[in-house]
C-alpha positions as CSV (number, residue, x, y, z in Angstrom):
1,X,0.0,0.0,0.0
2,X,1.3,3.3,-0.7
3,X,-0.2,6.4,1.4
4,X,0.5,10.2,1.0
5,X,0.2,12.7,4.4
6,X,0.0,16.4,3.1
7,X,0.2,18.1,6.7
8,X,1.9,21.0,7.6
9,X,2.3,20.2,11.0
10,X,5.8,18.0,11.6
11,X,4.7,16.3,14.6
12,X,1.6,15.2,13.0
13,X,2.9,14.2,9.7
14,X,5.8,12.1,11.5
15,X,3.6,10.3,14.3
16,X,1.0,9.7,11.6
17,X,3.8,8.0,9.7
18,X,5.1,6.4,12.2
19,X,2.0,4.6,13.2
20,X,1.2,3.5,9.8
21,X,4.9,2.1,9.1
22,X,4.7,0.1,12.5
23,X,1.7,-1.2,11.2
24,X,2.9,-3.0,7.9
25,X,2.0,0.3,5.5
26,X,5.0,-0.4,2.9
27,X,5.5,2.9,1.6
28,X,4.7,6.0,3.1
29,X,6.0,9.5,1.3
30,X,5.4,13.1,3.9
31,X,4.9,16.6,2.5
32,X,3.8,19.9,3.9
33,X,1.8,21.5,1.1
34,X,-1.2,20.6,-1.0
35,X,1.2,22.1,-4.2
36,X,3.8,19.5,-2.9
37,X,1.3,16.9,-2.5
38,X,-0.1,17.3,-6.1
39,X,3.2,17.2,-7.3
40,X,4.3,13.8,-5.4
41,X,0.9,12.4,-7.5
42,X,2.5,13.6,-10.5
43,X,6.3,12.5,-10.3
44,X,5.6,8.8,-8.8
45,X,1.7,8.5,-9.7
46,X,-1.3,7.7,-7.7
47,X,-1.2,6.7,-4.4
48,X,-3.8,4.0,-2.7
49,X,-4.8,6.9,-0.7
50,X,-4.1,10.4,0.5
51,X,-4.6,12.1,3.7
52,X,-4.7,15.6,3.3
53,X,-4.7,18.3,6.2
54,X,-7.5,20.9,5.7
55,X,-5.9,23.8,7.4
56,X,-2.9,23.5,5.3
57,X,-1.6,25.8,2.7
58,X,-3.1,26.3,-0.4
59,X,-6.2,24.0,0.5
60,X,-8.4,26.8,0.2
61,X,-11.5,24.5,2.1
62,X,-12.3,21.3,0.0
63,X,-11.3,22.9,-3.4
64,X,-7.9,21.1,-2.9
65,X,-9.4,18.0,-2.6
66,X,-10.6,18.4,-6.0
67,X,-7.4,19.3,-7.1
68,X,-5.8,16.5,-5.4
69,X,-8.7,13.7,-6.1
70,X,-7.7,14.8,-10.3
71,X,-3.8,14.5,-9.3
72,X,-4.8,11.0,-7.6
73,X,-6.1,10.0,-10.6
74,X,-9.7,10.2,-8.7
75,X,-8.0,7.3,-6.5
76,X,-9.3,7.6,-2.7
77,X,-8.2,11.2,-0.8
78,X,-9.2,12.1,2.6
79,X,-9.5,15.2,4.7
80,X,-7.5,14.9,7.7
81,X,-8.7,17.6,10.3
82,X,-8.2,18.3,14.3
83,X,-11.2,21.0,14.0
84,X,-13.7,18.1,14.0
85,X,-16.6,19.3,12.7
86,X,-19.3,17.5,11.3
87,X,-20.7,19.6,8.7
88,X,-17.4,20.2,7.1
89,X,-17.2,16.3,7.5
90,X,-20.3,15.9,5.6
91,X,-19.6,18.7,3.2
92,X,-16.1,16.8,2.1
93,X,-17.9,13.4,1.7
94,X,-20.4,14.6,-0.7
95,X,-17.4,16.3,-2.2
96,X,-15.9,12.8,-3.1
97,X,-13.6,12.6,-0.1
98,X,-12.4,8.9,0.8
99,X,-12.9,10.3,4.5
100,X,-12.8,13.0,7.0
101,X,-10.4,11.8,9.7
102,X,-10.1,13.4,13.0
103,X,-6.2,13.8,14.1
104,X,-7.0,13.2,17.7
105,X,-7.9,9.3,16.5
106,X,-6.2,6.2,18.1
107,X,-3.4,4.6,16.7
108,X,-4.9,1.9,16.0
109,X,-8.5,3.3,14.7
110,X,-6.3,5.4,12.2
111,X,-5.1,2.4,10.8
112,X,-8.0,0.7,10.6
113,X,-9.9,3.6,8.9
114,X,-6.2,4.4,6.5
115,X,-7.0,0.7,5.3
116,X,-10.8,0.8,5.2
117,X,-10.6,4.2,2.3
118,X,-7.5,2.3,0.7
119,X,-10.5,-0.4,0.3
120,X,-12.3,2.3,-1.4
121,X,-14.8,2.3,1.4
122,X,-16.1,5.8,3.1
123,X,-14.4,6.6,6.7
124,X,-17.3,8.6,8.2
125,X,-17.3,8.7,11.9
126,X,-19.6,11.2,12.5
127,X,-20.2,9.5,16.4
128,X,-16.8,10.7,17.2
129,X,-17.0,13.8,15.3
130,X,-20.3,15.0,17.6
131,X,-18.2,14.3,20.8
132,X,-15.2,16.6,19.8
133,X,-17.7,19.2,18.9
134,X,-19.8,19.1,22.5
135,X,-15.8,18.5,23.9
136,X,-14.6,21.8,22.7
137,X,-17.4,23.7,23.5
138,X,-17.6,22.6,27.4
139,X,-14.4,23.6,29.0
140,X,-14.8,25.6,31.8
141,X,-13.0,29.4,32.3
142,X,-10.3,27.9,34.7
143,X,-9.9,24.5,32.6
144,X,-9.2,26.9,29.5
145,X,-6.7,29.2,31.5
146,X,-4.7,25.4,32.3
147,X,-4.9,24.6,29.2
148,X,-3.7,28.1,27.8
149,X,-0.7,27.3,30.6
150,X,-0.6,23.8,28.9
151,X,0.0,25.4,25.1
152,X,2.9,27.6,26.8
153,X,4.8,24.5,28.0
154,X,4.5,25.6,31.4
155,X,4.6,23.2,34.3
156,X,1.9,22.4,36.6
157,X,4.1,24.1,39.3
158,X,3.8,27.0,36.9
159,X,0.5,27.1,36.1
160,X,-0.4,26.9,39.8
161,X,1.5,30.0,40.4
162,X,1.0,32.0,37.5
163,X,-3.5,31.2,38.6
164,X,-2.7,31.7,42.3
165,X,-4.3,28.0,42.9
166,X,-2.2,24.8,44.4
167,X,-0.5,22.4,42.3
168,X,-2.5,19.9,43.4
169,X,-5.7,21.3,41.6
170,X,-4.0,22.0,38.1
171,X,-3.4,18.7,38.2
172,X,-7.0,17.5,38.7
173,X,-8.1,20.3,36.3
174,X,-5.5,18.8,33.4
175,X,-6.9,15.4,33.9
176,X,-10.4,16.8,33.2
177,X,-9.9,18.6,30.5
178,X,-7.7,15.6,29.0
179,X,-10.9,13.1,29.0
180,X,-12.9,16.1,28.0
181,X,-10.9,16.9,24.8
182,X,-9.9,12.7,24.4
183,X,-6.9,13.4,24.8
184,X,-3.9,11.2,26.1
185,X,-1.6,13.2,28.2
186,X,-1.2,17.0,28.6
187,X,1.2,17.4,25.3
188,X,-1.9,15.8,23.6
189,X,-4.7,18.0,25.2
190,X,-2.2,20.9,23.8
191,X,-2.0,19.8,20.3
192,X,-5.6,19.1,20.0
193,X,-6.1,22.8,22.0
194,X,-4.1,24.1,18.6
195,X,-5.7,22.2,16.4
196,X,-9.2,23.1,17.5
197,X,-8.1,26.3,17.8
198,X,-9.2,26.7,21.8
199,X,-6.9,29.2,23.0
């Protein structure tokens, strides 16, 4: 299987590689830009599938997954996003996307869905999708000021000092948040934070 991640995040486009590579995905080629993505298409043809990042450069919303579906030879291309939102979700399906995939996934539910859309099946899961979107919405003032602490790479020692409150209670505040926003660990709940677009 050969895959394509367009994502101008490096974090994301190497653990997203990573996790597909220790999974058996025999060739996996990373860019940062839709332009660069089109051109990988072009130089070493279609790919099995594509994930493409819809805050990236040059996407312009789902008219570069037109572009890149025609560079694809109209082969599968999905939208990779960490603003989950379910009517972009449902706009880029009926656009001819392979899948709207939400960055704060498993692992191992990211494989699954990367070889489900290889399939040529639709990756759809608008379940999780409505749980990011109530997530996001229902921090509290104080979890949001943490989490802003979080996104500064500030200790919980830090945080505590910098909100008056004791350490203790930043770190039952980060473990709320965390399970609010699915996340794994506090350097998680920060990404998605970015990617959401929270602070």
């Amino acid at each position: 299987m050969r895959v394509l991640i367009a994502d101008d995040h490096d974090l994301v486009r190497e653990a997203l590689a990573s996790f597909l590579k220790s999974e058996g995905v025999a060739e996996i080629v990373t860019v940062p830009t839709l332009d660069d993505a089109i051109r990988a298409a072009d130089e070493s043809g279609s790919f099995d599938l594509v994930l493409l990042d819809y805050n990236m450069p040059g996407m312009n919303g789902l008219e570069g997954l037109g572009r890149m579906l025609a560079a694809n030879d109209r082969r599968p291309v999905a939208i990779l996003s960490g603003n989950v939102s379910k009517a972009i979700a449902e706009q880029a399906i009926r656009a001819g996307a392979a899948g709207f995939v939400p960055k704060t996934m498993s692992s191992r539910s990211m494989v699954s869905a990367v070889r489900f859309m290889a399939a040529g099946e639709v990756y759809a899961p608008f379940n999780i999708l409505q749980q990011a979107d109530t997530a996001s919405g229902n921090l509290s003032q104080r979890e949001t000021d943490v989490l802003r602490g979080l996104c500064e790479g500030k200790s919980n020692k830090e945080i505590a000092r910098s909100l008056d409150l004791q350490e203790v209670t930043i770190k039952l505040h980060v473990k709320t948040l965390s399970r609010k926003l699915n996340a794994k660990n506090r350097t998680h709940a920060a990404m998605i934070a970015r990617e959401l677009n929270l602070i």
